[in-house]
C-alpha positions as protocol buffer text, in pm:
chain_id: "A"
residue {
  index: 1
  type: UNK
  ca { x: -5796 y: 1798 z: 3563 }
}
residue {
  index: 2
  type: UNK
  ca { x: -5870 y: 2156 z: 3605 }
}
residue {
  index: 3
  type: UNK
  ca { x: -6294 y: 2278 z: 3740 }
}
residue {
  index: 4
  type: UNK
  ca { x: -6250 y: 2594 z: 3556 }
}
residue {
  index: 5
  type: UNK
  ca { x: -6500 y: 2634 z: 3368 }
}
residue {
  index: 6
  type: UNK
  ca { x: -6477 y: 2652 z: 2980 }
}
residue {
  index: 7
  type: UNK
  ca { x: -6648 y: 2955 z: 2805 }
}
residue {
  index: 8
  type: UNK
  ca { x: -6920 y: 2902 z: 2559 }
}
residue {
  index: 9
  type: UNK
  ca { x: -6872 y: 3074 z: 2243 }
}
residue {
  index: 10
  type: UNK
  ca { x: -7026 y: 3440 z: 2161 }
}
residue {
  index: 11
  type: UNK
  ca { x: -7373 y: 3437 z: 1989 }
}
residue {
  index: 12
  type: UNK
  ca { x: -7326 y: 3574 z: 1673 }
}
residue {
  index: 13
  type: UNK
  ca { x: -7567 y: 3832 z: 1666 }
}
residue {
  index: 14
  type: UNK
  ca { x: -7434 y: 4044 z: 1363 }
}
residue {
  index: 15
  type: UNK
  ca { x: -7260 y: 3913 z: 1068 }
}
residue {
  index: 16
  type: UNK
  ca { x: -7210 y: 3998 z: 714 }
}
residue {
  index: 17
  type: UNK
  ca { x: -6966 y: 3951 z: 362 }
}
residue {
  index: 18
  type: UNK
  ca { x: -6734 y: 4259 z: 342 }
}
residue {
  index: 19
  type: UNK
  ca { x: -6586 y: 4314 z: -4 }
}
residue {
  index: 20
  type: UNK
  ca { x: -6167 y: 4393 z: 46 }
}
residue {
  index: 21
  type: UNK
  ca { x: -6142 y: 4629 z: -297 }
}
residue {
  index: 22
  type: UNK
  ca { x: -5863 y: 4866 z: -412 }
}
residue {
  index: 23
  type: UNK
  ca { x: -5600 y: 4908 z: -651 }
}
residue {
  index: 24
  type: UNK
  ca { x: -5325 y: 4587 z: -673 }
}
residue {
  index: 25
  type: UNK
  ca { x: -5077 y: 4658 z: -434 }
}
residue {
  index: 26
  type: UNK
  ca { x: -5270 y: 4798 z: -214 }
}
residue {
  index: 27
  type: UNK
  ca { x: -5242 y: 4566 z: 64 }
}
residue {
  index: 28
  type: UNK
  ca { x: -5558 y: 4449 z: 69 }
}
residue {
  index: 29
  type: UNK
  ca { x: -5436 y: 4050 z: 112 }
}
residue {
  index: 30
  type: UNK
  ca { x: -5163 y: 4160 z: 415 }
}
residue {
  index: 31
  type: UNK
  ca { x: -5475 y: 4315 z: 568 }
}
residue {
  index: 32
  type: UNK
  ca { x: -5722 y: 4003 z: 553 }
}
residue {
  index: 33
  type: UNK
  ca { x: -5394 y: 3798 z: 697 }
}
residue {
  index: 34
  type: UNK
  ca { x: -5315 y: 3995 z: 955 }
}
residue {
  index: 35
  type: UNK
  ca { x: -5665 y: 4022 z: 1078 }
}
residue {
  index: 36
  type: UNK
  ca { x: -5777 y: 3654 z: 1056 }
}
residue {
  index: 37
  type: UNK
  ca { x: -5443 y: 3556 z: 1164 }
}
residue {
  index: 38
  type: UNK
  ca { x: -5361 y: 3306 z: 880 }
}
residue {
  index: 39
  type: UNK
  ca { x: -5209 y: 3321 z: 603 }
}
residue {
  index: 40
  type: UNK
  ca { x: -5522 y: 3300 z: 407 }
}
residue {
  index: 41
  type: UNK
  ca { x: -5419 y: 3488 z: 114 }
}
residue {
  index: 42
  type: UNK
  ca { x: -5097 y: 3513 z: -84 }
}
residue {
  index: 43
  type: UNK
  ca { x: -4856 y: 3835 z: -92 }
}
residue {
  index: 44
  type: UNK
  ca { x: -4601 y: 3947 z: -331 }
}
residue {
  index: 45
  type: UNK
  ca { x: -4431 y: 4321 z: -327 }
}
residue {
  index: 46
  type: UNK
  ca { x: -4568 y: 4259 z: -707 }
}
residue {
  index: 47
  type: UNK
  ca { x: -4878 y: 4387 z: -828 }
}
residue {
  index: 48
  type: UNK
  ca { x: -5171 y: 4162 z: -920 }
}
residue {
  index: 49
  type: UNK
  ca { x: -5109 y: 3876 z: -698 }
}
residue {
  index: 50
  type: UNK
  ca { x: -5455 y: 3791 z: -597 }
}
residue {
  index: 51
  type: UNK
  ca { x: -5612 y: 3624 z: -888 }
}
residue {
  index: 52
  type: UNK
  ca { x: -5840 y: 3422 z: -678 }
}
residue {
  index: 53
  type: UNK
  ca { x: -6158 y: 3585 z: -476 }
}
residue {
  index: 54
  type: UNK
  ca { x: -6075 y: 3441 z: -93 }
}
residue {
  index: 55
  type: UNK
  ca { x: -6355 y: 3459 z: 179 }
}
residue {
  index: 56
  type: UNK
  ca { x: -6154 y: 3438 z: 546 }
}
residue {
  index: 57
  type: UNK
  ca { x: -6402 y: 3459 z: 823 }
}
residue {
  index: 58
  type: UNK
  ca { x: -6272 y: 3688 z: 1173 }
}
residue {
  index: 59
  type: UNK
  ca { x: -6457 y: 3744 z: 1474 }
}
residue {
  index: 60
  type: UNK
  ca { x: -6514 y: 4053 z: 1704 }
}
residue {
  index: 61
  type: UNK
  ca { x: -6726 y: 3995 z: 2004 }
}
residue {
  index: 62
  type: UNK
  ca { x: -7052 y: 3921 z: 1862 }
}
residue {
  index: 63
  type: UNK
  ca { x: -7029 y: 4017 z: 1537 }
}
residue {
  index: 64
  type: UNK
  ca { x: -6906 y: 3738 z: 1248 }
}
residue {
  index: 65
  type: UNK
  ca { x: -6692 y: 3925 z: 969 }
}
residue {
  index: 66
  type: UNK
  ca { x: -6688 y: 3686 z: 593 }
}
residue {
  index: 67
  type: UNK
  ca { x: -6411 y: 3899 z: 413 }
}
residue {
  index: 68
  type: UNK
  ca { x: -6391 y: 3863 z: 25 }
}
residue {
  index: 69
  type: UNK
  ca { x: -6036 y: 3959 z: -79 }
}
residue {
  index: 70
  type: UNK
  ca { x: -6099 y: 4069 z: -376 }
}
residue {
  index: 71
  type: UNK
  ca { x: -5839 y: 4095 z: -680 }
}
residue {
  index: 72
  type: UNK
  ca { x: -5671 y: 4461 z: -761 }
}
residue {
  index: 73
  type: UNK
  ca { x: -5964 y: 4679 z: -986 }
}
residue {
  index: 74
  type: UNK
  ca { x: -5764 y: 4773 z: -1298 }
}
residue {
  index: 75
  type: UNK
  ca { x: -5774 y: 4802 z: -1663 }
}
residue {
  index: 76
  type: UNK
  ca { x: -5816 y: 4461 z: -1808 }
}
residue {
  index: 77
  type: UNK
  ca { x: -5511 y: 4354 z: -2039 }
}
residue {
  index: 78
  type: UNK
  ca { x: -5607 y: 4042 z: -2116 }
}
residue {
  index: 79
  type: UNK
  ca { x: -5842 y: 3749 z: -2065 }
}
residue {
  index: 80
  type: UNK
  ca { x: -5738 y: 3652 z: -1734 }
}
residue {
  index: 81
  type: UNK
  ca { x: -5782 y: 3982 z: -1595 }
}
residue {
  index: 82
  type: UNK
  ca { x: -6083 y: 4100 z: -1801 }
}
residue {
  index: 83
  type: UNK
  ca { x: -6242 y: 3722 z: -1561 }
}
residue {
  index: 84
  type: UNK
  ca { x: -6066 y: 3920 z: -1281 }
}
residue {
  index: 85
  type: UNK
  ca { x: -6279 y: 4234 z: -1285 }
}
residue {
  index: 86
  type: UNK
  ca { x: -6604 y: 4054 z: -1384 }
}
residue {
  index: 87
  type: UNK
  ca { x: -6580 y: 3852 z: -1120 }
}
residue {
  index: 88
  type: UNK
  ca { x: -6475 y: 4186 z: -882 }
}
residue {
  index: 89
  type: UNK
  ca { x: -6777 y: 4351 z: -1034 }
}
residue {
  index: 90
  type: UNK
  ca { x: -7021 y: 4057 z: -924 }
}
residue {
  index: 91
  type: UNK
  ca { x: -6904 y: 4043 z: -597 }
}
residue {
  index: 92
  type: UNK
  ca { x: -7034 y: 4390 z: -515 }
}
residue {
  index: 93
  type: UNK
  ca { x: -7331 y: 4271 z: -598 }
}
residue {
  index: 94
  type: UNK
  ca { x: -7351 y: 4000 z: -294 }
}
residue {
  index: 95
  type: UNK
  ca { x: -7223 y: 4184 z: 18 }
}
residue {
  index: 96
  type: UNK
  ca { x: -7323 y: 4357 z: 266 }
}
residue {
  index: 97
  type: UNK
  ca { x: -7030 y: 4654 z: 340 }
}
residue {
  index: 98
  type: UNK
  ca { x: -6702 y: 4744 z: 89 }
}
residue {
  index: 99
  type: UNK
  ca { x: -6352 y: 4776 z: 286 }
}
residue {
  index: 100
  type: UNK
  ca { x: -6182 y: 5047 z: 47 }
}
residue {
  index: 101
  type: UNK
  ca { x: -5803 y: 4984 z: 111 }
}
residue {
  index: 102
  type: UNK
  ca { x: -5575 y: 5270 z: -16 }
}
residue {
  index: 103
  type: UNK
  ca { x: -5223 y: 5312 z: -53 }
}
residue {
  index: 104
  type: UNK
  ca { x: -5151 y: 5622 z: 136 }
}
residue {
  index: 105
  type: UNK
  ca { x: -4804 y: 5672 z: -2 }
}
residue {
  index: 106
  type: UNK
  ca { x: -4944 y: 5699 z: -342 }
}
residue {
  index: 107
  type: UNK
  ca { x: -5140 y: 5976 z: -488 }
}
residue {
  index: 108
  type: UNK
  ca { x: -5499 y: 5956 z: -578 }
}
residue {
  index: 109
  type: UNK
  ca { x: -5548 y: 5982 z: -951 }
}
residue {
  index: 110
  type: UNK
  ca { x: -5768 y: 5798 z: -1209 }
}
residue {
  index: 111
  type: UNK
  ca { x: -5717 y: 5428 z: -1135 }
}
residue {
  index: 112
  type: UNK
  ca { x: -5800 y: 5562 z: -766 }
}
residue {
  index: 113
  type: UNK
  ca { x: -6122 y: 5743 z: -927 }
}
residue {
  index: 114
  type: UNK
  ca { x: -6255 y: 5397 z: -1127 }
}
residue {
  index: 115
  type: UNK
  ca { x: -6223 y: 5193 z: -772 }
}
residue {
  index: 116
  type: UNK
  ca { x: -6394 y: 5486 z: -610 }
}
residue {
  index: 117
  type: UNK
  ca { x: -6685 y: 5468 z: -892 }
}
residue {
  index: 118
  type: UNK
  ca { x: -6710 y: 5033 z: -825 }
}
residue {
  index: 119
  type: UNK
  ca { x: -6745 y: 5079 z: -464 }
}
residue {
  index: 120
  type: UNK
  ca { x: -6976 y: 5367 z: -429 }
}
residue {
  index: 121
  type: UNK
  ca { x: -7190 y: 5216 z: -703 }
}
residue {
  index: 122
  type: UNK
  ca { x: -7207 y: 4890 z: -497 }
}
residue {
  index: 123
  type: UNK
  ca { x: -7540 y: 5058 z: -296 }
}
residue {
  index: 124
  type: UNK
  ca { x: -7356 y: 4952 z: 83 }
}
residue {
  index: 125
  type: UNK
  ca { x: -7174 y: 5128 z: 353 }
}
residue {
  index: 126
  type: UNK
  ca { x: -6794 y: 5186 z: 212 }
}
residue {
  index: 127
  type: UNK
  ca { x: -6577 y: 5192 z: 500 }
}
residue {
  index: 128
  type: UNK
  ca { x: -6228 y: 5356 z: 413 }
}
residue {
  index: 129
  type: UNK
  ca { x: -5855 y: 5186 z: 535 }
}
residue {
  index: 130
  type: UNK
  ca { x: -5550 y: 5422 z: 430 }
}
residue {
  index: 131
  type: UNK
  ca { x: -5288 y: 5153 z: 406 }
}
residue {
  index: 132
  type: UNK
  ca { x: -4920 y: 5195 z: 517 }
}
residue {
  index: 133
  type: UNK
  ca { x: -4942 y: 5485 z: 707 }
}
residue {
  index: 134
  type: UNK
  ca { x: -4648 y: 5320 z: 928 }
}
residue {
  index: 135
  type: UNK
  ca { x: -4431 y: 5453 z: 605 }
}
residue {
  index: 136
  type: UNK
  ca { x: -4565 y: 5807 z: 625 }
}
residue {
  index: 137
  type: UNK
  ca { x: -4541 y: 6112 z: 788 }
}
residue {
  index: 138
  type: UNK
  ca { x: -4878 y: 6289 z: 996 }
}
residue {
  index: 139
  type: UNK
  ca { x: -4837 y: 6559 z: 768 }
}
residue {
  index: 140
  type: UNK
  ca { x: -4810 y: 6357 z: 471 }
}
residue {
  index: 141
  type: UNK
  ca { x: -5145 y: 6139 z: 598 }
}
residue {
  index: 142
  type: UNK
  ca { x: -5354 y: 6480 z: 636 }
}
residue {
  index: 143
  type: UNK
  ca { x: -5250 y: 6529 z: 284 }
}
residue {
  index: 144
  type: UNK
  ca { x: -5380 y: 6198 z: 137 }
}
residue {
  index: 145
  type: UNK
  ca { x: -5691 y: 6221 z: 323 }
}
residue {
  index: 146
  type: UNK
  ca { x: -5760 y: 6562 z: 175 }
}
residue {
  index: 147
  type: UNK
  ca { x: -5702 y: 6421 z: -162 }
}
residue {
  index: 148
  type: UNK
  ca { x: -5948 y: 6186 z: -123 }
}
residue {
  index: 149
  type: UNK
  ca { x: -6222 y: 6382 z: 42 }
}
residue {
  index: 150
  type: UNK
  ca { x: -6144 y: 6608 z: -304 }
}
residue {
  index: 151
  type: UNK
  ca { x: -6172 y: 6239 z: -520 }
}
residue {
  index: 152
  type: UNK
  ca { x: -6468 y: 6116 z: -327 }
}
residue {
  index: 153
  type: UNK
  ca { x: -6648 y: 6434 z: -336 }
}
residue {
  index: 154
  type: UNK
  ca { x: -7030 y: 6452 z: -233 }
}
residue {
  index: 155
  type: UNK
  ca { x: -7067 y: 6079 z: -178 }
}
residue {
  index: 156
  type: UNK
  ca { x: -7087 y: 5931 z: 180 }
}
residue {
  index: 157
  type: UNK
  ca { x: -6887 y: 5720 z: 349 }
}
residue {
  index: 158
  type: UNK
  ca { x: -6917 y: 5553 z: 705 }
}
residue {
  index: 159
  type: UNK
  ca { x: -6569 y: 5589 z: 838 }
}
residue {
  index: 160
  type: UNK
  ca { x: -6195 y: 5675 z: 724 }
}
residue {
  index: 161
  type: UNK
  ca { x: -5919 y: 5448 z: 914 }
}
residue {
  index: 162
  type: UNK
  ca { x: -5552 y: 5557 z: 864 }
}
residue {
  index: 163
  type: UNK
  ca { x: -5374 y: 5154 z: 944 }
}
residue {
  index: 164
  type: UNK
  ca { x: -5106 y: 4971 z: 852 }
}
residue {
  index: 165
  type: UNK
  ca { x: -5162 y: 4619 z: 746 }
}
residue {
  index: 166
  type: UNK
  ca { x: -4810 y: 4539 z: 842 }
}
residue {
  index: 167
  type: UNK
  ca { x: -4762 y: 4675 z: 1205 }
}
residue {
  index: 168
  type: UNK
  ca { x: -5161 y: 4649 z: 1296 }
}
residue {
  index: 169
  type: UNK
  ca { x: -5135 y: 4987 z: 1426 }
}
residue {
  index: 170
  type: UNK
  ca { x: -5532 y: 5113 z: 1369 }
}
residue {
  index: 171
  type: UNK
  ca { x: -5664 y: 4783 z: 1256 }
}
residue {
  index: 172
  type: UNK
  ca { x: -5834 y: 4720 z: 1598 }
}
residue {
  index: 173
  type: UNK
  ca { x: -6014 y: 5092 z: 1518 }
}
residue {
  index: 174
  type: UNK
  ca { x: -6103 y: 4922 z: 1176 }
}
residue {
  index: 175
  type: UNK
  ca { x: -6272 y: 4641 z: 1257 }
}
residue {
  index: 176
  type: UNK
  ca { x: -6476 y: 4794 z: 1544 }
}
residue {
  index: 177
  type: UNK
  ca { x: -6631 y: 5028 z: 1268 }
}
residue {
  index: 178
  type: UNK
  ca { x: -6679 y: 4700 z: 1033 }
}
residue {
  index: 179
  type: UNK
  ca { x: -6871 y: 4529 z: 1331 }
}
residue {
  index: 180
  type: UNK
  ca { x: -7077 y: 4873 z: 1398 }
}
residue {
  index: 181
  type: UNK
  ca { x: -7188 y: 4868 z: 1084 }
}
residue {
  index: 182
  type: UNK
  ca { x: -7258 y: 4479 z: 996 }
}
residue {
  index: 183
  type: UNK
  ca { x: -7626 y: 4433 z: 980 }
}
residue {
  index: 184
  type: UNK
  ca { x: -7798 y: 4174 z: 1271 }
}
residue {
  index: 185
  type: UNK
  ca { x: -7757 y: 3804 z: 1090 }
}
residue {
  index: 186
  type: UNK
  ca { x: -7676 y: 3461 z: 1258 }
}
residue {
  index: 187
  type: UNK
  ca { x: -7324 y: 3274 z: 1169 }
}
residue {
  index: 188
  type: UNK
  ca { x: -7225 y: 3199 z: 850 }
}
residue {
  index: 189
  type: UNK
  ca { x: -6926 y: 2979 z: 936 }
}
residue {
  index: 190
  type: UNK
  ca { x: -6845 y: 2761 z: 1213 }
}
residue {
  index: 191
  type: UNK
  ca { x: -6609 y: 2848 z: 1530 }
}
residue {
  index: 192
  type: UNK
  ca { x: -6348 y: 2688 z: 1400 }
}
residue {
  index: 193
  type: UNK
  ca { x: -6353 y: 2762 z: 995 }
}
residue {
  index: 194
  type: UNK
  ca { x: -6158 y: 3037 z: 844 }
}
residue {
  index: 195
  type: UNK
  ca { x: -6152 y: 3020 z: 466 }
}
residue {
  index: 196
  type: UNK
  ca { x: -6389 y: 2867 z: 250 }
}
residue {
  index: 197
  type: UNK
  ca { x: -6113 y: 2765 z: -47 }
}
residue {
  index: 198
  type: UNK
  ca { x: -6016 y: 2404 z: -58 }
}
residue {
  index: 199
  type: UNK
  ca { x: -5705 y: 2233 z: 18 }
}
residue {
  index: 200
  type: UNK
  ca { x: -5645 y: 2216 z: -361 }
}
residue {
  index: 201
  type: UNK
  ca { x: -5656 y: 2561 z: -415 }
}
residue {
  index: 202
  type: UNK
  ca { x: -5418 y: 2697 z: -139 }
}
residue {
  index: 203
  type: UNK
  ca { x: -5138 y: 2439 z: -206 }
}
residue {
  index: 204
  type: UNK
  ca { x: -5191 y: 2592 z: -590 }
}
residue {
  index: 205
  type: UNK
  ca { x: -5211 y: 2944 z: -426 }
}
residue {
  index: 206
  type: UNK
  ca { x: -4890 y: 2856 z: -204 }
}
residue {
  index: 207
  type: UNK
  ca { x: -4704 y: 2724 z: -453 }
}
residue {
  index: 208
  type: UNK
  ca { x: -4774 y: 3028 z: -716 }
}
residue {
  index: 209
  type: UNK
  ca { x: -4657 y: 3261 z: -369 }
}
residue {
  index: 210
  type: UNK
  ca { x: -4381 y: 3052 z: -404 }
}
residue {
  index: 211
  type: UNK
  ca { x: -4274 y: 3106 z: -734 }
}
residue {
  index: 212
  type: UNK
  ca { x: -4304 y: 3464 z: -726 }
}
residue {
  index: 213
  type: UNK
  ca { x: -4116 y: 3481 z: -434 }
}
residue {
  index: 214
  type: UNK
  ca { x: -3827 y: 3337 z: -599 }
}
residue {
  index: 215
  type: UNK
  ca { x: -3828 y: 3490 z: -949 }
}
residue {
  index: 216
  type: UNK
  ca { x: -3960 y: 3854 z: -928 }
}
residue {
  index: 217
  type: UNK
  ca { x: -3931 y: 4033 z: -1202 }
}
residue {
  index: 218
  type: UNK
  ca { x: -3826 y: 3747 z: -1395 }
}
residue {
  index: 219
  type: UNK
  ca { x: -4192 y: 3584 z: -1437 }
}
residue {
  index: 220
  type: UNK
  ca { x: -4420 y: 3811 z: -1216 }
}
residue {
  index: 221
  type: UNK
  ca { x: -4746 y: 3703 z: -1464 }
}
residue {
  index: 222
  type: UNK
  ca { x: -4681 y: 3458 z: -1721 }
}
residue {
  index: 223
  type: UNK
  ca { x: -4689 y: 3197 z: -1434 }
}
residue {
  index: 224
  type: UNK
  ca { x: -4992 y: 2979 z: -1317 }
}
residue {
  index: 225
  type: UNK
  ca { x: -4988 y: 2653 z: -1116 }
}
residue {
  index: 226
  type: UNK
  ca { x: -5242 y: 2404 z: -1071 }
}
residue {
  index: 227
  type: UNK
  ca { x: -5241 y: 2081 z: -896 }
}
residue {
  index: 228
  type: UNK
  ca { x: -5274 y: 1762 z: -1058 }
}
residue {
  index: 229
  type: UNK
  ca { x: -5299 y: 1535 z: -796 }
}
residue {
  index: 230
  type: UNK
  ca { x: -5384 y: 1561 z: -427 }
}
residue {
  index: 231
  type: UNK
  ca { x: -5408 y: 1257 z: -154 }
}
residue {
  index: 232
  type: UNK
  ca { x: -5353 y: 1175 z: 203 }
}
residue {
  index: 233
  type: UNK
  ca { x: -5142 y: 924 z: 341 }
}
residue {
  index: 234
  type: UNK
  ca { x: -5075 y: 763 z: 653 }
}
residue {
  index: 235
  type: UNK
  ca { x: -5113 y: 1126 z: 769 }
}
residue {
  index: 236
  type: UNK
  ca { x: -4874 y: 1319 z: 492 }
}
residue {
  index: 237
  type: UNK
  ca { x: -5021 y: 1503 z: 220 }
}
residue {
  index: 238
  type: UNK
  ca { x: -4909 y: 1394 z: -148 }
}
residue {
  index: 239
  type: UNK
  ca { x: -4935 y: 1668 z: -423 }
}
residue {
  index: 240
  type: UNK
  ca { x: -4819 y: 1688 z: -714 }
}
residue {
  index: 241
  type: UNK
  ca { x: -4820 y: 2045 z: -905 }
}
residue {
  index: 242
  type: UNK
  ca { x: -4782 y: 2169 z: -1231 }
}
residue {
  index: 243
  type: UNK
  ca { x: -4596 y: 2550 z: -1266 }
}
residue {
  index: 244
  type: UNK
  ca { x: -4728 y: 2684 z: -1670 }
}
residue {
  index: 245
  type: UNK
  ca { x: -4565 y: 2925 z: -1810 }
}
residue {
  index: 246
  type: UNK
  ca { x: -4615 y: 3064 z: -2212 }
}
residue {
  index: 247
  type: UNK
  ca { x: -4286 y: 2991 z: -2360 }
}
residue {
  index: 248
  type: UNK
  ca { x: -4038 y: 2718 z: -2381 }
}
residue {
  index: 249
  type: UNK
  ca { x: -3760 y: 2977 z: -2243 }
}
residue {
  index: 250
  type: UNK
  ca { x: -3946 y: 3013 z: -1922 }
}
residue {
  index: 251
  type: UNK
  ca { x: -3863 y: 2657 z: -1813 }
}
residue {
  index: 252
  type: UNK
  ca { x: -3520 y: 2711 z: -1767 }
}
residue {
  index: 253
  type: UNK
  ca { x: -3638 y: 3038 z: -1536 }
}
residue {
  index: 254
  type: UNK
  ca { x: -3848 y: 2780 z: -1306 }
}
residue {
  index: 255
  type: UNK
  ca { x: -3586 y: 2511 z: -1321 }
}
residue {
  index: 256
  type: UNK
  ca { x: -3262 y: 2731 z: -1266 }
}
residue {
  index: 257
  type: UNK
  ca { x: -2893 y: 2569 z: -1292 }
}
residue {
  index: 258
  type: UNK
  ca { x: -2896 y: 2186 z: -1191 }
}
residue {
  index: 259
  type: UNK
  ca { x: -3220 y: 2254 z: -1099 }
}
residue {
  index: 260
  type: UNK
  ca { x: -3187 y: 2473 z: -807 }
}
residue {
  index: 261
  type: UNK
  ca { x: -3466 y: 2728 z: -835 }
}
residue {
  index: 262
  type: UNK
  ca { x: -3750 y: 2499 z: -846 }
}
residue {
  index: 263
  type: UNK
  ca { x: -3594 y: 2303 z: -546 }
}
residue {
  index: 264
  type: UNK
  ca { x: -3573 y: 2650 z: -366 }
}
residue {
  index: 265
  type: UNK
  ca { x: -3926 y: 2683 z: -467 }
}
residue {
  index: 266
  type: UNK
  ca { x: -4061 y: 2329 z: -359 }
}
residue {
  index: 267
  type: UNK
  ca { x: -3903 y: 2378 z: -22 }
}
residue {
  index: 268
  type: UNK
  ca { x: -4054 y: 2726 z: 47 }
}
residue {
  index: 269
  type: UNK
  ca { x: -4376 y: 2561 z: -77 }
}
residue {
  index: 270
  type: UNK
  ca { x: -4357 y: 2281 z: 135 }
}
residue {
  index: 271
  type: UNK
  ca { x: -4326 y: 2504 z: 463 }
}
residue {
  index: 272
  type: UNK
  ca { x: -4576 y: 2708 z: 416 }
}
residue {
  index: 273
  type: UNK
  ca { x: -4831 y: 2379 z: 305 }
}
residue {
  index: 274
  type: UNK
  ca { x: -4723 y: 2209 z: 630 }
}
residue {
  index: 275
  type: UNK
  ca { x: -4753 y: 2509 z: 883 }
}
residue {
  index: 276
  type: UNK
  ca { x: -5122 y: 2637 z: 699 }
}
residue {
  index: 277
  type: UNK
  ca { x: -5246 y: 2301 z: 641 }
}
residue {
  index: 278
  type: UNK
  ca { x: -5109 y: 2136 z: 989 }
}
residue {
  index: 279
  type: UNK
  ca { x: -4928 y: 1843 z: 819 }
}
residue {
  index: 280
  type: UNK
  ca { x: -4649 y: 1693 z: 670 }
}
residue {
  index: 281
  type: UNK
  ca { x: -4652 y: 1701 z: 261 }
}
residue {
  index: 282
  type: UNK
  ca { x: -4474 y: 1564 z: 2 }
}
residue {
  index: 283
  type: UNK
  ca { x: -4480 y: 1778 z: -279 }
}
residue {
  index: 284
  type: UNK
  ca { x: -4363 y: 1739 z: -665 }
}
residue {
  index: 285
  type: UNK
  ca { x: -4330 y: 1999 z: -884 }
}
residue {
  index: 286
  type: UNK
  ca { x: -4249 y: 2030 z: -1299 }
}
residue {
  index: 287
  type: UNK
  ca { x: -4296 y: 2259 z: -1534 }
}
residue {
  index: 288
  type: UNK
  ca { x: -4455 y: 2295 z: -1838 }
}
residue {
  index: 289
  type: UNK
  ca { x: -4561 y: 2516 z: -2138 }
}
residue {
  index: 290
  type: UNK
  ca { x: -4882 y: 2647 z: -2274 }
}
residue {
  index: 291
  type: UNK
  ca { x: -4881 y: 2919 z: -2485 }
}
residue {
  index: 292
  type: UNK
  ca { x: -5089 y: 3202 z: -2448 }
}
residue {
  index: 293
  type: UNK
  ca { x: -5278 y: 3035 z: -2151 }
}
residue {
  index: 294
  type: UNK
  ca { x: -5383 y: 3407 z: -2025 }
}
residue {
  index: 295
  type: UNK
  ca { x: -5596 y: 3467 z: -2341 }
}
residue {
  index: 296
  type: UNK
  ca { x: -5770 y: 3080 z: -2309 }
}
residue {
  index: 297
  type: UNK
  ca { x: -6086 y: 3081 z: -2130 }
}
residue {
  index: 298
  type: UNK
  ca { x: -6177 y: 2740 z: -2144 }
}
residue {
  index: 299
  type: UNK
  ca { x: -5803 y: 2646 z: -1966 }
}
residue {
  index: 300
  type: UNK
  ca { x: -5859 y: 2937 z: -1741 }
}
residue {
  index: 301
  type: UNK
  ca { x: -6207 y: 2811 z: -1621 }
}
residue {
  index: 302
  type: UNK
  ca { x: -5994 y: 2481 z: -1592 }
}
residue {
  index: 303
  type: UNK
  ca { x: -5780 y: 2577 z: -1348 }
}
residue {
  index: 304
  type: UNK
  ca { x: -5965 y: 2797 z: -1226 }
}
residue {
  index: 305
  type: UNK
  ca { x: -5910 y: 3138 z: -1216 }
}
């Protein structure tokens, strides 16, 4: 047995919830993964993925970071995103610092002007990331942050950070101005926690990452999943899912020929369950229709999103 001696953990000295808002497809989940180093929070190249508000917890020297990835700030179009942006809206409310997170290979224009409005009316330090800067040019990068000193005006900001959520390159800058500016507070979580969601709702999540993965286009929001039943074994998870969709033409989407899209599906859902969760699962999936389930509040509090 080795005498070295074991290090105790960093006080905490500073700590503090940090909002994640911007526009869907920002990035904003691939950012809160790469910097907690889990896959906390499900991606899709499609917009309005995050439907659920994840808190993922990182640590830099003695300062305790709570993100809230937050879903995209649009225009409601129905009643599962008009839940979305309330619950967006309310969450400004309860942190300490907003983490802006902007495309930088898209123009600034109005929907960039309504998050801009959210976060600046949130009454905390708004620290600025300019996304995907690994995809742009320097030139193209002064240009976007010109834009959005012309967008954001009079109103101050405590720092700008061009990153890339994909390569990491400036995320190290990042968080040392998110842990300069986190107020003194003790821990919120423990050493070894690093989301606060339940098993329940990341197999959901997983699955529904899943789904999208293997349909696209072909289903991108008329898809929900919850889980129906959940239990341990002998060391295996059991779960057993249900995939909704709004019309009866949508199963056959799901299920593919003899069934081979929702076995592709279970199988990418399985590895991704065992490898987050740390153990084997058994997984069923089926399918099943509910019409309209988007515009249903009481089902939507259900399952709940």
């Amino acid at each position: 047995m080795s005498d070295a001696p074991v290090s105790a953990p960093i006080e905490v000295k500073r700590s503090g919830f940090v909002a994640v808002a911007g526009r869907p497809n920002a990035g904003k989940s691939t950012l809160v993964n790469w910097i907690v180093g889990h896959h906390v929070a499900i991606v899709s190249p499609i917009a309005q993925t995050t439907r659920r508000i994840v808190r993922a917890v990182a640590r830099r020297g003695d300062a305790q970071i709570i993100f809230v990835d937050l879903p995209g700030s649009q225009k409601p179009m129905d009643r599962m995103t008009e839940r979305m942006q309330r619950a967006v809206v309310k969450s400004f409310g309860d942190v300490d610092m907003v983490l802006w997170v902007i495309d930088g290979l898209d123009e600034p224009g109005r929907g960039e002007q309504h998050v801009a409005d959210l976060v600046f009316g949130a009454g905390v330090p708004v620290i600025i990331a300019l996304n995907k800067v690994d995809k742009s040019q320097p030139t193209k990068i002064a240009e976007r942050i010109m834009q959005l000193s012309e967008l954001i005006g009079d109103r101050e900001y405590a720092a700008l950070v061009p990153m890339s959520a994909v390569t990491g390159d400036g995320v190290d800058a990042l968080l040392g101005e998110i842990a300069t500016h986190l107020p003194e507070g003790p821990a919120w979580f423990g050493d070894e926690d690093v989301v606060d969601m339940r098993d329940e709702e990341r197999i959901a999540e997983y699955v529904r990452e899943a789904t999208l993965s293997h349909l696209r286009e072909e289903l991108p929001h008329a898809s929900a999943v919850t889980v129906d039943d959940l239990f341990d074994q002998d060391g295996r998870i059991h779960a057993e899912c249900t995939i909704w969709v709004e019309r009866q033409s949508q199963v056959g989407i799901v299920v593919g020929k003899g069934g081979d899209t929702i076995r592709d599906i279970g199988i990418a859902a399985r590895t991704m369950i065992d490898h987050q969760l740390g153990a084997p699962v058994h997984l069923e999936l089926r399918v099943k229709v509910r019409k309209r389930w988007r515009e249903d509040d009481t089902w939507l509090a259900r399952a709940g999103l």
